[in-house]
N, C-alpha and C positions, 0 to 999 in steps of 0.2 A: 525393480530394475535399476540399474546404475543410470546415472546422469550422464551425458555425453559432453557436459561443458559448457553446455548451452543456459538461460538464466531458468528454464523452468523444463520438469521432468516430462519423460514421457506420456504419462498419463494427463497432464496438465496442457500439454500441445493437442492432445486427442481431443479433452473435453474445448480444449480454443476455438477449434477446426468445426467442432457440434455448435457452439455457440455461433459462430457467421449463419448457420443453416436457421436455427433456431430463432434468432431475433426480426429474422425479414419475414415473420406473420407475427411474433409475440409483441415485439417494440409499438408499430401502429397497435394492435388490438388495444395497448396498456393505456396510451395517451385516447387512443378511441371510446374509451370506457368500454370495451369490449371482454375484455380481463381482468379478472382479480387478483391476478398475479403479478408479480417483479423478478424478473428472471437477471441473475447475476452472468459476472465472466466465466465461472466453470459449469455456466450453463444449467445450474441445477433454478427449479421454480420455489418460490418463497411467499406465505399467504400471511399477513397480518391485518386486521380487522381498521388499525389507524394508519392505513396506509393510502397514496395518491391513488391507483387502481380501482381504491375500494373504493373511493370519493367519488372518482370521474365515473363509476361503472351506474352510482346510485345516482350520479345525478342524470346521466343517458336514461337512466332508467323514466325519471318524471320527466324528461322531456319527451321522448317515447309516448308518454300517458298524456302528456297536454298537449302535445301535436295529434292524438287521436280525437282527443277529447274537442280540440277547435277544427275537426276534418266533420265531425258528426254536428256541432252546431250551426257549422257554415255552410251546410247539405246546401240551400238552394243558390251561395251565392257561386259554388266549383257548376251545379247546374248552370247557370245562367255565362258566368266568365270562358269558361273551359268548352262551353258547347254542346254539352250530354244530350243529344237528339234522339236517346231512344231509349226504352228500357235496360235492352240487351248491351249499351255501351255504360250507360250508370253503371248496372251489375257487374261491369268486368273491372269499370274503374274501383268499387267498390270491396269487390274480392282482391285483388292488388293491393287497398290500403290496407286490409284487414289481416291478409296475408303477410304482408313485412310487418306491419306493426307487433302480431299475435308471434310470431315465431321470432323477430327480435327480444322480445320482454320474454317467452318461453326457456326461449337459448340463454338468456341470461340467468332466469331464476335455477336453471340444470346446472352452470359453470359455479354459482355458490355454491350450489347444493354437493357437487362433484371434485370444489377446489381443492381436497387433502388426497384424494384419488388421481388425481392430475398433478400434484409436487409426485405422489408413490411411484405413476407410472415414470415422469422423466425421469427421476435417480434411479428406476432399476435401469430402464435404455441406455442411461446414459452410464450405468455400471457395465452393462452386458457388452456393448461397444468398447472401454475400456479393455476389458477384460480379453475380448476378443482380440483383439490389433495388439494384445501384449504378454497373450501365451504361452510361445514360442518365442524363447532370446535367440535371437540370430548374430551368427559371426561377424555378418554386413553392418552391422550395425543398428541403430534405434532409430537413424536417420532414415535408411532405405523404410523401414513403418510407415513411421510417418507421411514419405513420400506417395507409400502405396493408397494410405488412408486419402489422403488430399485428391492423388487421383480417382475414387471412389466417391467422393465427396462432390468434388466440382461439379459432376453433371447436372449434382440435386441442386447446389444450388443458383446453378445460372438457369434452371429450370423454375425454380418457387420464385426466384427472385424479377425474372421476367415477368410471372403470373401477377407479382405483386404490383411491378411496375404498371401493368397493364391497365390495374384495379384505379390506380393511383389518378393516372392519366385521364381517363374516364372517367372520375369522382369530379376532377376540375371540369371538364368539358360538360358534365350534365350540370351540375349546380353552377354554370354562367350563362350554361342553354336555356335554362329554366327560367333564370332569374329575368330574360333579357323578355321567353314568350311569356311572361303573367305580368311584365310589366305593359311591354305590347299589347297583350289583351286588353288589360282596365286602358289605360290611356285612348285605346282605341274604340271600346265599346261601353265604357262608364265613365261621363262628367265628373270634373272636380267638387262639382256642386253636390253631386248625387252620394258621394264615395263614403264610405259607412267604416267603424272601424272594423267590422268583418273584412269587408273588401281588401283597405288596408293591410289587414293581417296576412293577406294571402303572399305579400312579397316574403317578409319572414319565412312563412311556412312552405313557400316554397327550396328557399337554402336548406331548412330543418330535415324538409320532407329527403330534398336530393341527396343530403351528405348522409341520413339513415337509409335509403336504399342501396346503396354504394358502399358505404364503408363497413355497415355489416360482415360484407365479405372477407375480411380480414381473417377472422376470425377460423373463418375455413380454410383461409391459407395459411395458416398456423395447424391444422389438423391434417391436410396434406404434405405438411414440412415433417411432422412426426412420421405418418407413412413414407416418407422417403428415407427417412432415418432405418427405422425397419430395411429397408431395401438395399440399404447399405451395408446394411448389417450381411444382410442374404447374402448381396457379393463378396466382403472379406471373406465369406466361411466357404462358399464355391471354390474362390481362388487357394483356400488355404487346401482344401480337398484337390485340386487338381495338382500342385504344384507339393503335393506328401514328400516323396520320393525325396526334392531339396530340400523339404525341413527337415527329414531323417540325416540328410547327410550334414547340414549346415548347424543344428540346433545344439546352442552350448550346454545343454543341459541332459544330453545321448538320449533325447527317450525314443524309442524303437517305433518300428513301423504302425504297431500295433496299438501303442501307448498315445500315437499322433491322430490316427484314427481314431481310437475311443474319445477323444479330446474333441476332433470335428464335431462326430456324432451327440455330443452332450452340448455342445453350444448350439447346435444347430435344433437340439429336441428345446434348449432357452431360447429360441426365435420363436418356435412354434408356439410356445406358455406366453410368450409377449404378444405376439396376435390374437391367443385368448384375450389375453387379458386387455388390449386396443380394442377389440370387438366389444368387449362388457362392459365397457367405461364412456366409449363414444361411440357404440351404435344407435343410442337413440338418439343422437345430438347429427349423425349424419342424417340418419332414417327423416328426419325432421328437416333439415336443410334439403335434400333430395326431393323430398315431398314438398315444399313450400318454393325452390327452385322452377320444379318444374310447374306448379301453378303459375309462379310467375312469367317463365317463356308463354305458356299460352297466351297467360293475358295480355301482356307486351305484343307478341304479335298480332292479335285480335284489335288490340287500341291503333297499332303504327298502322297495320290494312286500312282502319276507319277514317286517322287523320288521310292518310294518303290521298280519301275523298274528299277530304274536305279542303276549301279552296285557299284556308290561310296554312295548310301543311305546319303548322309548329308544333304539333305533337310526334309528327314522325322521326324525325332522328330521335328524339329522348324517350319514345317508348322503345325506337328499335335499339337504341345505344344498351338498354336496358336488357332488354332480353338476348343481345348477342350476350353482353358480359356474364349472365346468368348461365345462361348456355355454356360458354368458355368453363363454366365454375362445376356443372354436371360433367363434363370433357372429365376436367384435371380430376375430380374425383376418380371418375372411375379409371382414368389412364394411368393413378401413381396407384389402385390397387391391381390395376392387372399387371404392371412392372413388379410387385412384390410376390405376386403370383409365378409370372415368369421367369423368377432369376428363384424361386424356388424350386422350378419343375426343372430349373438347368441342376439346379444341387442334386435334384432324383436321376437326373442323365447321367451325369458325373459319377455320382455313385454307382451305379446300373455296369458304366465302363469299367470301373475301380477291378483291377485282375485281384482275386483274392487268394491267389496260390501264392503272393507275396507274404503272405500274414501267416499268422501263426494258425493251427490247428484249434484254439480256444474257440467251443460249441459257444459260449456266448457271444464273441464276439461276430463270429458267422450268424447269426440268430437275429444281432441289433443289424449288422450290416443288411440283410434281407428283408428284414419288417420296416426300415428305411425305405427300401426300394421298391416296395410294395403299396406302402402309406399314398395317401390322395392330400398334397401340399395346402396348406389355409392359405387364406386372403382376407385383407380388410372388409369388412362392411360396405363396399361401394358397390 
């Protein structure tokens, strides 16, 4: 495609445009040790073994393991501080540590194991997007693209990027809520005289504890940013199907009614190979956040009901801050795979309306248009 005078090409403003979507879950997860990747300007991911990523990821990782490890040798003194009155409320506090902890250190040892599979998939995404938004050279210009892309774009992401805020907001509010009720407890129920470096350790461990139940989440906000991506894809390829007619007439390169259709159809059959391929790569990594999510809403709300009776209430905002955010995190799952869903059952409408007495008499082309419209649309993993 020609340059339009502008300092960078076409394709170079597309993958721009991918990168804003992409860094508001990649950027935190990197500094989070959440990732093992470094994601550049043109958006593509990058894995080297002597890199900060890799550092921060290993050393989250032994913190991880020595904050378990000092949760399990200080059993009696979270009994005695924290209040644990009953079997039934140990158990739940218990299933919560076990749970973030086991499925943090899990989701990390899958993101090594899966890091050259995660550089593959974003360079195809981020070729197939490319590729898509620069099919057809239009007379309007490279600019009008562009524009359309941006508007395609924006909703993802003043959408992830809100989730992100959200996450952000909430990481502050729990670890100064935390740090304020365990200091409150010991001062209030343990002498200075008495105070053990167990005891002691609980203030640490409570920062430790709150900024790994929380920032965690990053991570999924970086895997709902790629399903938006997908989604975005879905609608360029909608919009490029309904509006045929002006590409046939608009497009510098004459290709016929028929030649712009078969083009739809074949980026739109590489959407559907990218959803396999999002399903194969990060279904277990959702199936596992989904399952350990929703463990954790139970527990959170089973703990916040228990403070609620109790008469110093400090656990209830910080278990219920906990399991709204969790909850909000099962939401946006499933809400950006049923928008991928949705804007792909609009592609099957679209196509379904499509008059085909415009087109040519070609038995394959009649054959792909029908087995299109017939087809039952994928969806992510959520």
């Amino acid at each position: 495609m020609a340059d339009t005078g502008n300092a960078y090409s076409l394709p170079q403003k597309i993958r721009s445009e991918l990168y804003q979507l992409s860094k508001i879950g990649q950027t935190p997860c990197k500094w989070l040790g959440l990732s093992v990747h470094s994601l550049d300007i043109q958006n593509e991911l990058h894995f080297s073994w002597q890199s900060i990523p890799v550092f921060l990821a290993i050393l989250r990782f032994c913190i991880v393991r020595i904050a378990g490890l000092f949760y399990v040798v200080s059993e009696d003194e979270f009994r005695q501080t924290f209040n644990s009155a009953s079997t039934t409320e140990y158990f739940s506090e218990t299933l919560f540590a076990y749970t973030i902890t086991v499925t943090d250190v899990v989701t990390l040892l899958l993101h090594f194991r899966n890091r050259y599979k995660f550089v593959h998939f974003q360079s195809q995404l981020n070729t197939f997007l490319v590729e898509l938004s620069t099919q057809f050279n239009i007379l309007k210009g490279e600019d009008d693209v562009v524009t359309a892309f941006k508007g395609s774009i924006k909703n993802s992401i003043d959408e992830v990027k809100w989730l992100r805020n959200v996450v952000l907001g909430c990481t502050a509010i729990l670890i100064i809520g935390s740090e304020f009720s365990v200091i409150g407890n010991l001062l209030q129920h343990k002498p200075l005289s008495t105070l053990t470096w167990k005891t002691v350790g609980l203030v640490p461990f409570a920062f430790c504890w709150s900024f790994q139940v929380m920032s965690r989440l990053f991570i999924r906000i970086w895997m709902i940013g790629l399903i938006y991506s997908l989604k975005i894809g879905g609608s360029i390829v909608t919009d490029q199907l309904n509006n045929i007619e002006l590409l046939r007439k608009h497009n510098i390169d004459c290709f016929s009614k028929d030649q712009i259709l078969e083009m739809i159809l074949n980026k739109f059959s590489n959407l559907e190979e990218l959803l396999c391929d999002f399903n194969r790569i990060f279904g277990v990594h959702i199936a596992l956040d989904l399952l350990s999510l929703t463990v954790i809403v139970f527990a959170n709300v089973f703990q916040a009901v228990v403070w609620y009776k109790n008469p110093e209430q400090d656990g209830v905002f910080a278990f219920g801050l906990c399991g709204i955010v969790s909850s909000l995190m099962i939401f946006s799952f499933c809400d950006s795979a049923n928008k991928v869903e949705l804007q792909e059952r609009a592609f099957i409408n679209s196509l379904e309306k499509t008059q085909l007495s415009g087109f040519s008499n070609d038995l394959h082309m009649q054959t792909k248009v029908a087995s299109f419209s017939e087809s039952e649309t994928m969806q992510p993993y959520a």
